[in-house]
KOLMILUM-727279 format. One record per atom (N, C-alpha, C): atom name; y, z, x; residue number from 1. Coordinates in steps of 0.05 Angstrom, whole numbers. Layout:
REM residues N
site|north|up|east|pos
CA|Y|Z|X|NUM
...
END
This chain:
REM residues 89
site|north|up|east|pos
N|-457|260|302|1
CA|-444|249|279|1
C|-465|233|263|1
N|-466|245|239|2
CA|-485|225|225|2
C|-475|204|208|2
N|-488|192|198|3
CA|-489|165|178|3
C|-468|178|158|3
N|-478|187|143|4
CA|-457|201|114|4
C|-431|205|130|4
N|-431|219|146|5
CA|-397|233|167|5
C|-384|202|172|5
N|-395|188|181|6
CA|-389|158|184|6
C|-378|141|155|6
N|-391|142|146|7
CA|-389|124|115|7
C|-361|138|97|7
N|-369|176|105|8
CA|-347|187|81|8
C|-313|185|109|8
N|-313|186|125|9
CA|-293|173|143|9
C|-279|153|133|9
N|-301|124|128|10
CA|-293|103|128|10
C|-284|107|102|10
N|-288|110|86|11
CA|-280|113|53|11
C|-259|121|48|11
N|-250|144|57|12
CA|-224|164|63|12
C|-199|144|74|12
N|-214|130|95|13
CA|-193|108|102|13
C|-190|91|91|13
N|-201|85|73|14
CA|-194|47|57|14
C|-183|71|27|14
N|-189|87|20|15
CA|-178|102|4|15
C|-146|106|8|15
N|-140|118|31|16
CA|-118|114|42|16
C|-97|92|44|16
N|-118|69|52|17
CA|-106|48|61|17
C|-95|37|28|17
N|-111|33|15|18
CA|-103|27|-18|18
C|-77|36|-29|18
N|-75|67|-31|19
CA|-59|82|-47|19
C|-34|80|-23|19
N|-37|78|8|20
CA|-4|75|18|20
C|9|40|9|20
N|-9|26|13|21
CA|-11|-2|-9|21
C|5|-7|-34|21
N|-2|2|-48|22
CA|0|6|-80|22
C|29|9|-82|22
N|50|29|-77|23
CA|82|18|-87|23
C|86|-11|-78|23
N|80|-28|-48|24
CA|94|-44|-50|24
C|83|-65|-63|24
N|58|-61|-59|25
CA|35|-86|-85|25
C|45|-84|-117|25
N|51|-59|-117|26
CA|67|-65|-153|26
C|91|-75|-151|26
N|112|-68|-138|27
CA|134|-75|-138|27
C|135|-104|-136|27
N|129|-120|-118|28
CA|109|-153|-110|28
C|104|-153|-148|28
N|81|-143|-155|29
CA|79|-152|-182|29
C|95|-149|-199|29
N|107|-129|-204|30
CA|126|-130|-227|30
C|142|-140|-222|30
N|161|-152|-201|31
CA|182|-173|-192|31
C|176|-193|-207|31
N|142|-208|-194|32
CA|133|-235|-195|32
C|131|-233|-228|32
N|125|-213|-246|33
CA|121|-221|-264|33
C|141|-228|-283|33
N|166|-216|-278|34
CA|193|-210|-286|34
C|207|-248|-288|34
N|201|-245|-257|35
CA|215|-281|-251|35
C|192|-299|-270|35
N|156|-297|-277|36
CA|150|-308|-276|36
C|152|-324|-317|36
N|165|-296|-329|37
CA|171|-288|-345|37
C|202|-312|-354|37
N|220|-309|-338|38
CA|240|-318|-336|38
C|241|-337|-335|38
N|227|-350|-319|39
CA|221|-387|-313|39
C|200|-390|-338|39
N|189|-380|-350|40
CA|173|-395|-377|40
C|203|-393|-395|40
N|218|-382|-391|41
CA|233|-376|-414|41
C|253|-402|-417|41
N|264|-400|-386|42
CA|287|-419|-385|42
C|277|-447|-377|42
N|244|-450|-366|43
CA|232|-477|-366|43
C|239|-484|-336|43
N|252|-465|-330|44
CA|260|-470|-298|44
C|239|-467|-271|44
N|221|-497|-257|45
CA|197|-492|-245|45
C|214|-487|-228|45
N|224|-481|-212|46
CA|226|-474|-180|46
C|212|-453|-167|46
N|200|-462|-146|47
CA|175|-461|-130|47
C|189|-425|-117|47
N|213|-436|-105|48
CA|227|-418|-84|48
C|237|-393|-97|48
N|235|-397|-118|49
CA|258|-368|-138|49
C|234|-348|-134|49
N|211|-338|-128|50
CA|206|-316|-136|50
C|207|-300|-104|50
N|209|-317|-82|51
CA|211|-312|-59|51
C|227|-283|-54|51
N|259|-295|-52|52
CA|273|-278|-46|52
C|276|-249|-67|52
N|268|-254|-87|53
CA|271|-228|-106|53
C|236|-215|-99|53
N|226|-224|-90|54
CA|192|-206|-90|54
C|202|-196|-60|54
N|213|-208|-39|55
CA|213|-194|-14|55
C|230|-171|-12|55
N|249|-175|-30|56
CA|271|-159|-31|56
C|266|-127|-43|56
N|239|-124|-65|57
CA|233|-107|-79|57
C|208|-98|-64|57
N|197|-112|-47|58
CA|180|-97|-25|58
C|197|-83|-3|58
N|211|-89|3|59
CA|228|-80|20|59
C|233|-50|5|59
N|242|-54|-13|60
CA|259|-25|-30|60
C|234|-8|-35|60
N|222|-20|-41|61
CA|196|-8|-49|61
C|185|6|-12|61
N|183|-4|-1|62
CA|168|5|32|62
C|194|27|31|62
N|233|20|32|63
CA|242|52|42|63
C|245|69|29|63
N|233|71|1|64
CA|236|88|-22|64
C|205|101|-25|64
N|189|94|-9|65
CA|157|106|-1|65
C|147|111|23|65
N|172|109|44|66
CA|167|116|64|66
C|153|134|78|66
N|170|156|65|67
CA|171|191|77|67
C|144|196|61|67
N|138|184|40|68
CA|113|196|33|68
C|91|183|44|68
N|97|155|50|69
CA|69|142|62|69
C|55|158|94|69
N|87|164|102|70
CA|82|175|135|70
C|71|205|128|70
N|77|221|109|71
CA|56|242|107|71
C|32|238|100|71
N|34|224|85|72
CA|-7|213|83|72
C|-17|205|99|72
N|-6|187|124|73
CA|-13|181|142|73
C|-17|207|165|73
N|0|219|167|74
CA|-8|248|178|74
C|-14|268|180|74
N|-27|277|150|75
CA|-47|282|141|75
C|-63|280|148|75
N|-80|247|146|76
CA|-99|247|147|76
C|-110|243|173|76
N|-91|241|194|77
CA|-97|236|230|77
C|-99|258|236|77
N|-79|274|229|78
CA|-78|308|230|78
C|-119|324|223|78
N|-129|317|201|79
CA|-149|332|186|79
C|-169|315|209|79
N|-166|289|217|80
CA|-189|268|233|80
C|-187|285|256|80
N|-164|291|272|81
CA|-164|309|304|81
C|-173|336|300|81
N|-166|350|287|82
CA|-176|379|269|82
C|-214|376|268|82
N|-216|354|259|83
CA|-236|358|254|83
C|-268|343|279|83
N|-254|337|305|84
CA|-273|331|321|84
C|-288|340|335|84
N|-277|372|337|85
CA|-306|380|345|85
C|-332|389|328|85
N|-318|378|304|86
CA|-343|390|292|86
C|-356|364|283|86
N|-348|346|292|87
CA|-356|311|296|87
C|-378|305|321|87
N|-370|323|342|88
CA|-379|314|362|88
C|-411|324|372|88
N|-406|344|359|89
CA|-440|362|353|89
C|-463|347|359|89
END
């Protein structure tokens, strides 16, 4: 296994790791920005209000990207086992 086989591995995985990421990191943002929106509006500081509405929209967000995160995820374990003997050289 060389250096490059190593590096383009690791890449593939933080590539991965990013984009299964990304629905519930937006959802988190566009919540937070929504409430943060709302409290400039109405002047209302409370610390605790963006809590329950950001967890709630990660939540929806993780079972509404589920089925697709678990195929990217098996995919790409799938193509990593597929591909070790020609790793092991």
């Amino acid at each position: 296994m060389t250096e490059a086989t190593v590096i383009h591995l690791a890449r593939q995985a933080v590539e991965l790791t990013l984009l299964i990421s990304a629905p519930m990191l937006l959802a988190g943002l566009v919540v937070g920005l929504i409430i943060s929106i709302f409290q400039a509006v109405t002047q209302i500081q409370e610390m605790t209000l963006t809590f329950v509405p950001k967890i709630v929209a990660v939540m929806l967000a993780l079972l509404v990207a589920f089925p697709w995160m678990m195929q990217k995820l098996l995919e790409f374990t799938e193509n990593i086992i597929l591909g070790l003997p020609g790793l092991i050289k």
